[in-house]
N, C-alpha and C positions, 0 to 999 in steps of 0.2 A: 504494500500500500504506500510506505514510504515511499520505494523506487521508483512509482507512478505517478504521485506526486512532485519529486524532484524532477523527473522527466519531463512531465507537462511545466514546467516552469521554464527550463532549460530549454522546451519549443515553443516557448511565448518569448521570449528572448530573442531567439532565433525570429521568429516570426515577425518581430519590430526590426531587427537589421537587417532582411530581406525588405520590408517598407521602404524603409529609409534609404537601401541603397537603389530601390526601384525610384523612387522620388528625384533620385539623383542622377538616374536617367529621364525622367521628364522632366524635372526642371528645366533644366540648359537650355532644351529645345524647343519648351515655350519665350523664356528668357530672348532668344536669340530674334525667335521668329517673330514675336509680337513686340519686343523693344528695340533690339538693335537693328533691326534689318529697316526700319521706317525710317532710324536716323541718320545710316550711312548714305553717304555724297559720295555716288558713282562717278567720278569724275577723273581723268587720269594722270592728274599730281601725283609728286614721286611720295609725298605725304602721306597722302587715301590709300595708295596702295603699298604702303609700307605698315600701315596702319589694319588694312583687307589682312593682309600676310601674316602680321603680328597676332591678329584675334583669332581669326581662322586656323590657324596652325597650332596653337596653342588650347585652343577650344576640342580640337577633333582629340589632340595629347589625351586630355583629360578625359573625355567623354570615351576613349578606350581604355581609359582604367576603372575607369566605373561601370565599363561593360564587364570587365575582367572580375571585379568585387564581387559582380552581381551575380557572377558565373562559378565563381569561387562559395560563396554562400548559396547559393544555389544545389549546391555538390554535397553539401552536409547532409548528411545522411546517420538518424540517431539509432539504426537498426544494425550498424558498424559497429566492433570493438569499440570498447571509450578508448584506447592508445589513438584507434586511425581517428577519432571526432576528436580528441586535442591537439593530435601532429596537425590537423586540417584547419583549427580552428588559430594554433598558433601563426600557420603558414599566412593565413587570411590578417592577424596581426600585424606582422612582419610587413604582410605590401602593402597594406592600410595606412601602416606610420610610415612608411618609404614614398607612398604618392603622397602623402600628406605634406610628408618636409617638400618634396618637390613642386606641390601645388602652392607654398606659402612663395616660396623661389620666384618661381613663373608669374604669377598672380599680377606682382605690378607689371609685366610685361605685358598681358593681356590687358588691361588696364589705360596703357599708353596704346595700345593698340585701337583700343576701342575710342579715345581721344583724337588720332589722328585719323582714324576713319571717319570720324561724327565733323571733322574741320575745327575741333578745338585745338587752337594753339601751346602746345605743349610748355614751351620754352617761355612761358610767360610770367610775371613781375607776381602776378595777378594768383597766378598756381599755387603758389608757396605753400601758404597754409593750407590748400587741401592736398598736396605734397607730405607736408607731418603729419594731415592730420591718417593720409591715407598709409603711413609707417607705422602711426600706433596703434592704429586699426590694428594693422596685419600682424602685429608684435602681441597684443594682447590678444587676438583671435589664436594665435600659436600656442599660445601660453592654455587659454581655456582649454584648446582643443585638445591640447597634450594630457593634460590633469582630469575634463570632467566627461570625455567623447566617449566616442567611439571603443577604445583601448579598456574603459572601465567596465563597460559593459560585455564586452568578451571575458576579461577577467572573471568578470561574474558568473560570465557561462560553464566557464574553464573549473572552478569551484563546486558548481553544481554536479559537475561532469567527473570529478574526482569523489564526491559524495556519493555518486552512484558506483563509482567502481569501489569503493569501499563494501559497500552495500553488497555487491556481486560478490567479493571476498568472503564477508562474512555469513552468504548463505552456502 
């Protein structure tokens, strides 16, 4: 009875990081289609399309790692050994914090991308302060994400998932 309870918990778990990283395939692509796409200036400055480059290339990056998460969780499977559901659960960790550092990276790229595509002048007097303000964004978004994300809530899974193999042990 324990076991099945821990177990349904561990797939409600489960079942919110599968939302969440589905969300994160539609998001973008509402994002993209219904904001950015109205405000880029198709026009053929070396700007615009430095700008087209920057957001686009950096957009699909990511949108293939968040297919890859979604495919990765996806694959969990709690009818497996608990070893192969926390080697899988760990591995899903591991690229979660590895696209994570590298989306904080990229992030003001896509950014400036999306600035010189819309015809905002980058280079401007005028930027500065949303220049900092857009660093300590990205500094404190880092910081939450690392301590209260994603990472805590595998964790948790990982715990449940060792509570059950305890459980197996001791029947």
């Amino acid at each position: 009875m324990l076991k099945k309870l821990l177990l349904m918990n561990a797939e409600k778990r489960i079942d919110w990081l599968r939302i969440r990283t589905l969300t994160s395939l539609i998001l973008p692509l509402v994002l993209i289609i219904f904001i950015a796409l109205p405000r880029i200036q198709f026009t053929p400055k070396f700007d615009v399309v430095l700008g087209i480059v920057l957001f686009v290339s950096l957009s699909l990056l990511s949108y293939m790692w968040a297919i890859r998460v979604y495919l990765m969780v996806e694959k969990l499977n709690f009818n497996e050994s608990v070893l192969s559901v926390s080697k899988q659960l760990k591995l899903i960790e591991k690229y979660k914090l590895k696209i994570t550092k590298y989306g904080f990276r990229l992030a003001p790229f896509m950014i400036i991308g999306i600035f010189l595509s819309a015809g905002i002048p980058f280079l401007s007097s005028k930027m500065i302060p949303f220049y900092i303000l857009m660093v300590v964004s990205f500094l404190i978004g880092m910081y939450v994400r690392s301590k209260h994300g994603l990472v805590v809530q595998i964790r948790k899974l990982e715990r449940d998932i060792e509570e059950i193999s305890k459980l197996e042990q001791d029947s």
